[in-house]
Structure formats: structure tokens, C-alpha cells
VEXDREN-2710 file (C-alpha; in Angstrom, 1 decimal):
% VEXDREN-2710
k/r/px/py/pz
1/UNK/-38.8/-187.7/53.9
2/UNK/-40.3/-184.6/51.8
3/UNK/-43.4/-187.1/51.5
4/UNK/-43.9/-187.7/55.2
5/UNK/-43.5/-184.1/56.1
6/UNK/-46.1/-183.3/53.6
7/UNK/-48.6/-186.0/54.8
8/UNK/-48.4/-184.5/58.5
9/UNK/-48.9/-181.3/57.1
10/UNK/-52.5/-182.1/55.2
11/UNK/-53.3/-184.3/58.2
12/UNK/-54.8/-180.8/60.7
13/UNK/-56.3/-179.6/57.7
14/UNK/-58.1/-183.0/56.5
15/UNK/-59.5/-183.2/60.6
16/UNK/-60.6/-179.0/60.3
17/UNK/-62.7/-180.3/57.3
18/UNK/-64.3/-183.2/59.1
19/UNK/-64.4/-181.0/62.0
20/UNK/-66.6/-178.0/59.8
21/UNK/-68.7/-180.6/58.1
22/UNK/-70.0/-182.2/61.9
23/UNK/-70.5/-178.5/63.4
24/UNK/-72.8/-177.5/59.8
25/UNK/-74.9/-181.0/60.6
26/UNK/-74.9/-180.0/63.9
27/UNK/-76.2/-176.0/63.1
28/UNK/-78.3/-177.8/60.9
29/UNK/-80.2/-180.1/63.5
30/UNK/-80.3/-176.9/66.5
31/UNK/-83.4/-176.4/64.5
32/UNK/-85.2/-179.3/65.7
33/UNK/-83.7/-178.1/69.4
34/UNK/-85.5/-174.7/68.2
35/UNK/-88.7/-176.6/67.4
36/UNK/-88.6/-178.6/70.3
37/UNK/-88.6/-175.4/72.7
38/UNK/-91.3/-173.4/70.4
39/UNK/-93.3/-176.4/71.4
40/UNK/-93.2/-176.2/74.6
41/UNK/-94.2/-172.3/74.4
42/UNK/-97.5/-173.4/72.6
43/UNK/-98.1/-176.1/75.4
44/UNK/-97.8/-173.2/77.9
45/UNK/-99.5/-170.8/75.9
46/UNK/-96.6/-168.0/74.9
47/UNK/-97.4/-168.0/71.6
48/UNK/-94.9/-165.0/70.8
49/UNK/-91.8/-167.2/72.5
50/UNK/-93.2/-169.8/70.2
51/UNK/-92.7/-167.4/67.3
52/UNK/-89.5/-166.1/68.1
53/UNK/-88.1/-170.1/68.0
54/UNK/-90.0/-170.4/64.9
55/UNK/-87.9/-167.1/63.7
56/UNK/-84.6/-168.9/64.9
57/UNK/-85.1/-171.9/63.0
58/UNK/-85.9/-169.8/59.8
59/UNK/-83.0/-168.4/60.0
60/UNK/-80.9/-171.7/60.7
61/UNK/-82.6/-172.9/57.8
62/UNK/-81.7/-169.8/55.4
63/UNK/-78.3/-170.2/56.1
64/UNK/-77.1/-173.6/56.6
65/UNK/-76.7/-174.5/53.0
66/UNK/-74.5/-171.7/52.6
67/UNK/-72.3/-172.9/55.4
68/UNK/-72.6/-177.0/53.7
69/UNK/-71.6/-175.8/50.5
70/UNK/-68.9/-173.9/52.1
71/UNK/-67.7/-176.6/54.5
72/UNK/-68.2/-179.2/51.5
73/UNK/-70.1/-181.4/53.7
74/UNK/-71.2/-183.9/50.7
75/UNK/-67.7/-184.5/49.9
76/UNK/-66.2/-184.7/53.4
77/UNK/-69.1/-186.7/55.5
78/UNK/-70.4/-188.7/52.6
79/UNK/-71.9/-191.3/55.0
80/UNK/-74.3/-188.5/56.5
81/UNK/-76.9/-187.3/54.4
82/UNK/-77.3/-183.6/54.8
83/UNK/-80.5/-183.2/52.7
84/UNK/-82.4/-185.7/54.8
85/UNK/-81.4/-184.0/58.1
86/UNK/-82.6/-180.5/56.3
87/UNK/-85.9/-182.1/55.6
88/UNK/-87.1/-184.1/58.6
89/UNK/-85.8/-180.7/60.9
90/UNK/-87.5/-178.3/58.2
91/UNK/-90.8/-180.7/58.3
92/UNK/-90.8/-180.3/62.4
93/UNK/-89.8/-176.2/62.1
94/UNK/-91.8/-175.5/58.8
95/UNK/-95.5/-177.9/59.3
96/UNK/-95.4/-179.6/62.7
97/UNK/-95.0/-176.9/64.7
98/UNK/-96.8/-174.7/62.9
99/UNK/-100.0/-176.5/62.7
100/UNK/-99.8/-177.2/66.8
101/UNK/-99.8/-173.9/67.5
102/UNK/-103.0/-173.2/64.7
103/UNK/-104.8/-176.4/66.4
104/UNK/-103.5/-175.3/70.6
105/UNK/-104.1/-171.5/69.8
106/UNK/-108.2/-171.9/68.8
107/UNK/-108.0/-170.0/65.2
108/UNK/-109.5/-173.1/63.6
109/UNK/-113.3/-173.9/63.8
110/UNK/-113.6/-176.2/66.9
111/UNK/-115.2/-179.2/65.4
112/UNK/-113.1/-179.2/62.4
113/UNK/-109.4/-178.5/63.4
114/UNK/-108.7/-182.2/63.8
115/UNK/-109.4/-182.6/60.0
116/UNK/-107.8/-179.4/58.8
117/UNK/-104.4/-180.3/60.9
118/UNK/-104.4/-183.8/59.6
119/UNK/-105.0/-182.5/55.9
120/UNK/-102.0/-180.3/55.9
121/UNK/-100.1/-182.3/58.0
122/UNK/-100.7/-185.2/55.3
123/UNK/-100.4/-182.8/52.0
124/UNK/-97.0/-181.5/53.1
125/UNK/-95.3/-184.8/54.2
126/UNK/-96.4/-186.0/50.8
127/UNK/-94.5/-182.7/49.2
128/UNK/-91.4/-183.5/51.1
129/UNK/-91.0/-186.8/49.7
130/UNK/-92.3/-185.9/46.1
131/UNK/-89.0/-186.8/43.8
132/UNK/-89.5/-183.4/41.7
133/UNK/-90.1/-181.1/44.8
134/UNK/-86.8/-179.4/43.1
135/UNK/-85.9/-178.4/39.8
136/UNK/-82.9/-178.3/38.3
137/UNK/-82.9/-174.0/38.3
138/UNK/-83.2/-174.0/41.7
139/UNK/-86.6/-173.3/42.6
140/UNK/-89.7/-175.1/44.4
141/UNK/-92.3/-176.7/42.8
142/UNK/-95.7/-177.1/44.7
143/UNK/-97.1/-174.7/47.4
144/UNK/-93.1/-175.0/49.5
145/UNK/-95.0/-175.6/53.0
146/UNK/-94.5/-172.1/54.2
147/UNK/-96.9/-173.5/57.2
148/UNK/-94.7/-171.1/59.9
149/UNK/-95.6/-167.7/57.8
150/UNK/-99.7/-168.7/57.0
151/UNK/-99.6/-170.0/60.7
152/UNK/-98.2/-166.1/61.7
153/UNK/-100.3/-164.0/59.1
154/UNK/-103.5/-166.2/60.7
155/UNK/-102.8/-165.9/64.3
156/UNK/-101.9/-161.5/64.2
157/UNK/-105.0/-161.2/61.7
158/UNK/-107.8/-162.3/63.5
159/UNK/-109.8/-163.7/61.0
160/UNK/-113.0/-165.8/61.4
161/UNK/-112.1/-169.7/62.0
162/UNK/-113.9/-170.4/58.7
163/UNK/-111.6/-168.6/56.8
164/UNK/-108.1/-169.8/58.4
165/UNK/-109.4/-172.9/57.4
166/UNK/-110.4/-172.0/53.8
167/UNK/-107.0/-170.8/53.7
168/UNK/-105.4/-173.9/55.1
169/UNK/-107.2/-176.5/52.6
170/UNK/-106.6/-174.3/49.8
171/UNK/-102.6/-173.7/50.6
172/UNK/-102.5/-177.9/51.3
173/UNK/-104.2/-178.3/47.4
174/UNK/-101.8/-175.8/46.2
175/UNK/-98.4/-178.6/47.4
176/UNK/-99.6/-180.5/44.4
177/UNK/-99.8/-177.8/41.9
178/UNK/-96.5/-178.7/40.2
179/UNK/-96.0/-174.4/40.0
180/UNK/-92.4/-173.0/40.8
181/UNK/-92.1/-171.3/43.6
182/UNK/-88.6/-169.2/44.2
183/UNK/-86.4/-171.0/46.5
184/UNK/-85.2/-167.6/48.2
185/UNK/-81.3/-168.2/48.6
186/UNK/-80.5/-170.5/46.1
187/UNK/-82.6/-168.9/42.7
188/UNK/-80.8/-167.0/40.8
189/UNK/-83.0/-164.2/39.6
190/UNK/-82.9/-161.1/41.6
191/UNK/-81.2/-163.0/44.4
192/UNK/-79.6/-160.4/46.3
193/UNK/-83.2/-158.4/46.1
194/UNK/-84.8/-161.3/47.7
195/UNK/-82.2/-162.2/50.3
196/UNK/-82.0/-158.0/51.3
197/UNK/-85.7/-158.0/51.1
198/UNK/-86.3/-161.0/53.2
199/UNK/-83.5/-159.7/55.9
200/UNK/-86.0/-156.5/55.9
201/UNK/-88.8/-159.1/56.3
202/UNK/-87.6/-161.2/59.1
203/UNK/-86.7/-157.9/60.9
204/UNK/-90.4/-156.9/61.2
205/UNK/-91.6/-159.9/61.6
206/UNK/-90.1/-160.0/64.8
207/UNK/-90.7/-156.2/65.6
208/UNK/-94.5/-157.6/65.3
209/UNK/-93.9/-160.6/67.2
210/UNK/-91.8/-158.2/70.7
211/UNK/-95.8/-156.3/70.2
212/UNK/-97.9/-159.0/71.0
213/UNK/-100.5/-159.6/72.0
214/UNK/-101.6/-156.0/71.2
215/UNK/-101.1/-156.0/67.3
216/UNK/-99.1/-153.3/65.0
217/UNK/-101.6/-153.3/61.8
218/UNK/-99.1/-151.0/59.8
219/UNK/-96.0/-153.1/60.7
220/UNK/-98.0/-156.2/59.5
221/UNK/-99.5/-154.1/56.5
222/UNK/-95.9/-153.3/55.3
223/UNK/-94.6/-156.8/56.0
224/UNK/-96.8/-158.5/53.3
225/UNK/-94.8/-156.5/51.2
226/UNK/-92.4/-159.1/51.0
227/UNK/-94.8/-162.2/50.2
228/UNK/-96.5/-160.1/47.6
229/UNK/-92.8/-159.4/46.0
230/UNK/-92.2/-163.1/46.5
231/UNK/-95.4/-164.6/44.9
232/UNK/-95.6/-161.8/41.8
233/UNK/-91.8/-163.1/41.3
234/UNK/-92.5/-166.5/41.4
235/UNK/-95.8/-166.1/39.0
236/UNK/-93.5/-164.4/36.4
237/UNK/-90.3/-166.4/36.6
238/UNK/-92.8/-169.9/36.6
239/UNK/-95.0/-168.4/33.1
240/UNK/-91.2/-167.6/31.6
241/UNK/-90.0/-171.5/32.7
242/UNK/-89.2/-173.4/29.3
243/UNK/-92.6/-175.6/28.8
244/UNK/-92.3/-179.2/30.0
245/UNK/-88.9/-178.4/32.4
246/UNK/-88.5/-181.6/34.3
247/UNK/-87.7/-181.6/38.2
248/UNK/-85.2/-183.4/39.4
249/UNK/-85.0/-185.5/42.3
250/UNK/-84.3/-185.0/45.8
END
């Protein structure tokens, strides 16, 4: 009798779990809803709204392995594979999207944009499925596809078609360059600084993004404050990596 009034006890809890693993899959896939939106902004040519979903499903993306950790989603929805949803919604959010609004928007050289799209559309599909896109430590290794930041640094600078593109082919080489890159909330060095930092970050980001189309040159001055941090962190933290550490796989 003690046993049976036990089970039904556990029983509400067991379908709270289920129900908090299905609702973090669920936050999890609103990104794609958020990409699918920002897409049709660039069709109608509101670049900014396109942004601003582009912000959303960053921020989705920041903290929904927080919330899958917490709601041990692994151990309660083994059947659905969590990092496979992350990656095809973070592949739409993070170089899709991105590279339609580059290619729609006209800040790649006319003849060419076909070939630039394709190449880093190719380069970072081929990053995604790499089996040591991850290391053990926690951080990225390759160029992480950071397509949605290049694609809003390019559009509020205004620099020559040539040069977006130089920048494009170079970033798509740099996916290959097996260098660790800080994996913002999940690296343990400096974490909090990152993560307050980054808040910071996002928060002018979008004070630039409610400006345009006239653009704010010292809010975007003082916003690259945050990918210089980011890339002088990774640079030190990847020459202080033990020599040879191996990646693991996805």
C-alpha cells in the first residue's frame, strides 16, 4: 500500500519532466519560426525587422542549453535528439538567413554574389557536420559561422562590394582552420565577463538596429568592443590549449 501511494506520487512529477523537456525542444525550434519571419522581412525589404528576428533567435540560441541541461532533456526525451534540432535551427538562424539578406540586400558585387553565397553557404554546412567542431573544454574549433554578426557589421558599414566579399571568402576559409574559438556560455574562462559583456553587446546591437537606416557610428564603434574582447580571448586561450588536444565529436 506504502508502495502504491508512492508510485502515484512520482507519477505528476515524471509527466512535469516530460512536459519541461517537449516545451525546451519546442523553445529550441521557435528559432526556425524566428528565421522563417526574418525571411520574409528580407523578401519585403525591412531589413531592420529582419535583424531584430535575427536578435531573437540569438538569444533563443544563448539560452536554450541552459534550460536542456536544466530540464535534463537527454535523459528524459532520449528518442529526440536535442543537438541535431540546435544545429539544423542554428544553420537556418546563423548562415541561411544571413547570407539571403547579404545576397537580397545588394552589399555583394553583382556578378559574383551567386558564388560568394554558395561558398559560404557550402564552407559552413561542411563545419556543422565536422565530427571535432567541439572540443572537449568547451570551445569551437573553426571560424563558428558567426554569418548573422559579419552579415550586421557589413550591411551598417557600407563598405565597397569587393570588400564584403573579401571578407566573406576569407571568414568561409577560416571554418577550416582547426583554431578554438570561445563557445560564449558554455567556456569556462572569464564566463561571466563574456556572458555580462555580450548582454551589453546584444543591447546595442539592437539600439543600432531601432536607428536604421540612418546609422549611429559611435554606437557601432563601441559595439565592436565586444568581438574584439571575444577574438583577443579566443587567440590567448587557443596559444595556451595543450598541443595536439583532440575534439570530440558531435
Amino acid at each position: 500500500m506504502h508502495h502504491q501511494s508512492y508510485t502515484r506520487a512520482i507519477a505528476p512529477a515524471s509527466h512535469l519532466n516530460l512536459l519541461s523537456a517537449w516545451l525546451v525542444h519546442l523553445y529550441t525550434a521557435g528559432g526556425a519560426v524566428a528565421a522563417f519571419f526574418a525571411t520574409i522581412a528580407v523578401f519585403d525589404g525591412r531589413y531592420p525587422d529582419a535583424f531584430l528576428w535575427m536578435v531573437l533567435a540569438t538569444v533563443i540560441d544563448a539560452t536554450d542549453g541552459v534550460l536542456a541541461r536544466a530540464a535534463r532533456v537527454k535523459q528524459v526525451l532520449p528518442a529526440v535528439d536535442g543537438a541535431k534540432l540546435d544545429d539544423i535551427v542554428d544553420y537556418v538562424t546563423f548562415v541561411f538567413l544571413p547570407v539571403l539578406l547579404l545576397y537580397h540586400s545588394g552589399v555583394l558585387p553583382a556578378g559574383w554574389a551567386p558564388a560568394i553565397a554558395a561558398v559560404v553557404l557550402l564552407s559552413s554546412l561542411l563545419g556543422f557536420v565536422a565530427a571535432d567542431a567541439k572540443t572537449e573544454d568547451h570551445f569551437f574549433t573553426g571560424f563558428p559561422s558567426y554569418w548573422n554578426i559579419v552579415s550586421f557589421y557589413l550591411y551598417v558599414a557600407g563598405l565597397a562590394p569587393a570588400m564584403n566579399a573579401t571578407i566573406l571568402i576569407v571568414l568561409s576559409g577560416l571554418v577550416f582552420w582547426r583554431v578554438r574559438y570561445v563557445y560564449p556560455t558554455r567556456t569556462p574562462v572569464l564566463r561571466g565577463v563574456t556572458l555580462g559583456l555580450g548582454a551589453i553587446w546584444a543591447a546595442l546591437i539592437v539600439a543600432i538596429i531601432l536607428r536604421l537606416p540612418v546609422v549611429s557610428v559611435p554606437l557601432v564603434l563601441v559595439s565592436l568592443v565586444f568581438p574584439a574582447y571575444y577574438v583577443a580571448l579566443s587567440a590567448v586561450l587557443n596559444l595556451r590549449a595543450p598541443r595536439g588536444a583532440i575534439a570530440r565529436p558531435r
